[in-house]
C-alpha positions in Angstrom: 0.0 0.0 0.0 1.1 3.2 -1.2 -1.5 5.8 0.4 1.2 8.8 -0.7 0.4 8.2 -4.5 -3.1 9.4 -3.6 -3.8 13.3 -4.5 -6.4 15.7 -3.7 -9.1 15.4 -6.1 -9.5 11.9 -7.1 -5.2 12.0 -8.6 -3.5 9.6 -8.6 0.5 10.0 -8.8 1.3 8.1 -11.6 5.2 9.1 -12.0 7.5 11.3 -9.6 9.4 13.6 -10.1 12.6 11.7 -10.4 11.2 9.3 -12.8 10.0 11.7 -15.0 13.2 13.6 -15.5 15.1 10.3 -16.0 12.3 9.5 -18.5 12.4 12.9 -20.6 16.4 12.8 -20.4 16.5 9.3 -22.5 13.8 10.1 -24.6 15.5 13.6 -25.3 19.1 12.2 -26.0 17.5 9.5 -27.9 15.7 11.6 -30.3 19.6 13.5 -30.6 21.5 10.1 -31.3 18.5 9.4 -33.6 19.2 12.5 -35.8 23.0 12.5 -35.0 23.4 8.7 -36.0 21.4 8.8 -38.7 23.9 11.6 -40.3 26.8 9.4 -39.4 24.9 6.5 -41.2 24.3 7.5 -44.6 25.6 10.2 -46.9 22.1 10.8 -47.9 21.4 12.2 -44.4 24.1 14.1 -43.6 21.9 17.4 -44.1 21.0 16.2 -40.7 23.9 17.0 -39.2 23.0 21.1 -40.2 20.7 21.7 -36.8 23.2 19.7 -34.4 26.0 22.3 -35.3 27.8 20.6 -38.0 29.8 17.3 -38.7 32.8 17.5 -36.3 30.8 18.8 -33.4 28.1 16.3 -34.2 30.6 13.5 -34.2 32.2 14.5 -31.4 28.9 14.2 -29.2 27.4 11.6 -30.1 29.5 8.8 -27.9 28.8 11.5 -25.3 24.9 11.5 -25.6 25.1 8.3 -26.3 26.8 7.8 -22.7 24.1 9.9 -21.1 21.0 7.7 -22.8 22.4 4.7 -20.8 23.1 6.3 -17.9 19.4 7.3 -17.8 17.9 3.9 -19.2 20.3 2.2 -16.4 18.8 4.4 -13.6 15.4 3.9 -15.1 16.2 0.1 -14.3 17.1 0.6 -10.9 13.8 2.4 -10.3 11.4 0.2 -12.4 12.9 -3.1 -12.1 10.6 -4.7 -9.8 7.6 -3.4 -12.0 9.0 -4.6 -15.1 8.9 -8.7 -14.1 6.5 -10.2 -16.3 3.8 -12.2 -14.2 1.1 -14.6 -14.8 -1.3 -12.1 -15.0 0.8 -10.2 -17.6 0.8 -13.4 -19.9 -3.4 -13.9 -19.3 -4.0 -10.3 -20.6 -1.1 -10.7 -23.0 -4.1 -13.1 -25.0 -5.9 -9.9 -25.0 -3.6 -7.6 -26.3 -5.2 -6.8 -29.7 -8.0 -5.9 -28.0 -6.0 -3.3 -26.4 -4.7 -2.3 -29.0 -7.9 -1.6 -30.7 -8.8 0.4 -28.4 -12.2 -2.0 -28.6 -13.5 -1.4 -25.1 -13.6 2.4 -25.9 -15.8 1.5 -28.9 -18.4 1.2 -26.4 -20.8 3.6 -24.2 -19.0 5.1 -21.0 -20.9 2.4 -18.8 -20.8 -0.7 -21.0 -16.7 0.4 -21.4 -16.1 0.1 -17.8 -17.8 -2.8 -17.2 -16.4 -4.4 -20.7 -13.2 -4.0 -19.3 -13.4 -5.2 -15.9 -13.7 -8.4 -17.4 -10.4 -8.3 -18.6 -8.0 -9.3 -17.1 -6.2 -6.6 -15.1 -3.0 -5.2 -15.4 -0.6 -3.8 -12.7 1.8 -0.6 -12.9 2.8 -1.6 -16.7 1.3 -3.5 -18.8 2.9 -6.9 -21.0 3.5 -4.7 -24.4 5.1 -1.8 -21.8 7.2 -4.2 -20.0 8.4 -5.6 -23.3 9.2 -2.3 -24.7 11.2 -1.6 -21.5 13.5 -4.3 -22.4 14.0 -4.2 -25.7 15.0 -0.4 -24.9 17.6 -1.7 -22.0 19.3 -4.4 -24.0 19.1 -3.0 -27.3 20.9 0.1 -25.3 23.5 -2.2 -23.9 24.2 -3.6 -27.3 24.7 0.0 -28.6 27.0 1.1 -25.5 28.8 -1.9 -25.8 29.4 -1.9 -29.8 29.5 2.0 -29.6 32.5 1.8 -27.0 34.7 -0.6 -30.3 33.8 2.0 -32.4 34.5 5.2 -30.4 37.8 3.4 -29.0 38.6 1.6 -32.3 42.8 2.1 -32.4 42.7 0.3 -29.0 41.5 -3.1 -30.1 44.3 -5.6 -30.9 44.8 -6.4 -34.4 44.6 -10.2 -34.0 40.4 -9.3 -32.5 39.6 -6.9 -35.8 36.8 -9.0 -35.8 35.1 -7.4 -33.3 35.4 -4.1 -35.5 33.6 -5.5 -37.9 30.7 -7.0 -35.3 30.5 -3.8 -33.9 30.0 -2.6 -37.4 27.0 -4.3 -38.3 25.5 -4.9 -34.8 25.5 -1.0 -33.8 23.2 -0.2 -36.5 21.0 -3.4 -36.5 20.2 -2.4 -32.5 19.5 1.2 -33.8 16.9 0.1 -36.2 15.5 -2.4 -33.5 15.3 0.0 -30.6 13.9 2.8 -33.3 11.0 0.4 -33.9 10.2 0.5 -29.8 10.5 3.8 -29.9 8.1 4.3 -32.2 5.6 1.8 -30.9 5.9 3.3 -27.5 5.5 7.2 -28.7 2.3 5.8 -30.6 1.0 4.0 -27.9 1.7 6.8 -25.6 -0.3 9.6 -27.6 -2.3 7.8 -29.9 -3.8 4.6 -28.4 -3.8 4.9 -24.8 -5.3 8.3 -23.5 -3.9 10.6 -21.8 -0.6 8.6 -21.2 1.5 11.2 -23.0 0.3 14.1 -20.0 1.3 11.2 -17.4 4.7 11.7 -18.3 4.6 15.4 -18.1 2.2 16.2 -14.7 2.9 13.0 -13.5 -0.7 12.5 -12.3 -3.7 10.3 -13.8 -7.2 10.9 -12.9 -8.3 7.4 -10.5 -10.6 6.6 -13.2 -8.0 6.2 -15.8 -5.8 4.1 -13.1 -9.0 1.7 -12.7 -9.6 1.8 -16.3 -6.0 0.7 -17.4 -3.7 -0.2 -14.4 -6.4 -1.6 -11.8 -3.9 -4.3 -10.1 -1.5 -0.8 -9.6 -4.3 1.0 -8.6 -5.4 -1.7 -5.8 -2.0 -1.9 -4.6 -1.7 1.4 -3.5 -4.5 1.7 -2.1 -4.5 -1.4 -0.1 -7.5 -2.6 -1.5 -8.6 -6.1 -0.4 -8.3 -7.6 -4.2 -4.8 -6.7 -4.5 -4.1 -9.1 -1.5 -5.7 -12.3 -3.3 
């Protein structure tokens, strides 16, 4: 039980302070390493490279951000790790995901909706697809930090390992394009799908209705309700 969570006026704290920062400063420098890498990529893209100040500067920071982005997805870890186990209950409303996804229990009238949904099966601080996208973020990040370090400190690996150059390579850019993809699912999710997620992030507050609607487990936990106990 979390009673603190609660705010005045049926609120519910849905991110602190802390996590939010944490939050907007990976999403932030990922957006820059986006751009940034992007230029680096392809020749075709290097007009990119106009807004971030120019080539050399734009070279020059990008191991940098790219530092900060895992220093903030590794501190978003410590914070969320315990909410990010999947459960049983994630994988019995993982059957129901395209429901979710369809936004289907919205299709109906405000009454029918809630009680449509109760009958799902409920979902706790994150949801499956959430919890997913968390990881694919965190390891996809590691494999970037770890393939981005052989290519930032290149001269330093022996001659008889070059093989790990060329890994590094190919591997840097294949995570790029696979953490791009949850990056995209998760922006979409969070401002066109699931309402008023993107403000969550921002105010850091969720009416109780919208807790009940979507995280009703999370909801019953902090407030100590007797069906969270079961």
């Amino acid at each position: 039980m979390d009673q603190s969570r609660m705010l005045r006026g049926g609120r519910v704290l849905r991110y602190t302070l802390e996590e939010r920062i944490v939050h907007w400063v990976a999403g932030v420098s990922y957006i820059y390493l986006l751009i940034n890498g992007l230029a680096l990529w392809s020749p075709s893209m290097w007009w990119l490279m106009a807004p971030l100040g120019g080539g050399p500067l734009a070279r020059a920071t990008h191991p940098w951000i790219g530092l900060l982005f895992m220093i903030s997805v590794i501190y978003m870890y410590k914070l969320w790790k315990p909410d990010m186990k999947v459960t049983a209950a994630d994988k019995e409303w993982g059957k129901e995901i395209g429901k979710y996804v369809r936004n289907e229990e919205e299709e109906l009238e405000p009454v029918q909706a809630a009680r449509s949904f109760d009958k799902w099966t409920p979902v706790d601080r994150f949801n499956l697809g959430q919890k997913y996208l968390f990881w694919v973020m965190f390891w996809g990040g590691v494999t970037l930090l770890l393939t981005g370090l052989v290519l930032w400190f290149t001269e330093l690996v022996p001659w008889n390992l070059r093989f790990v150059r060329y890994v590094a390579i190919v591997v840097h850019p294949v995570a790029f394009l696979v953490t791009l993809a949850g990056f995209i699912i998760h922006v979409y999710m969070g401002t066109a799908v699931v309402r008023g997620g993107f403000t969550s992030v921002i105010r850091g507050e969720v009416s109780e209705s919208w807790a009940k609607h979507y995280h009703r487990l999370w909801l019953d936990r902090i407030t100590g309700n007797v069906s969270a106990k079961k």
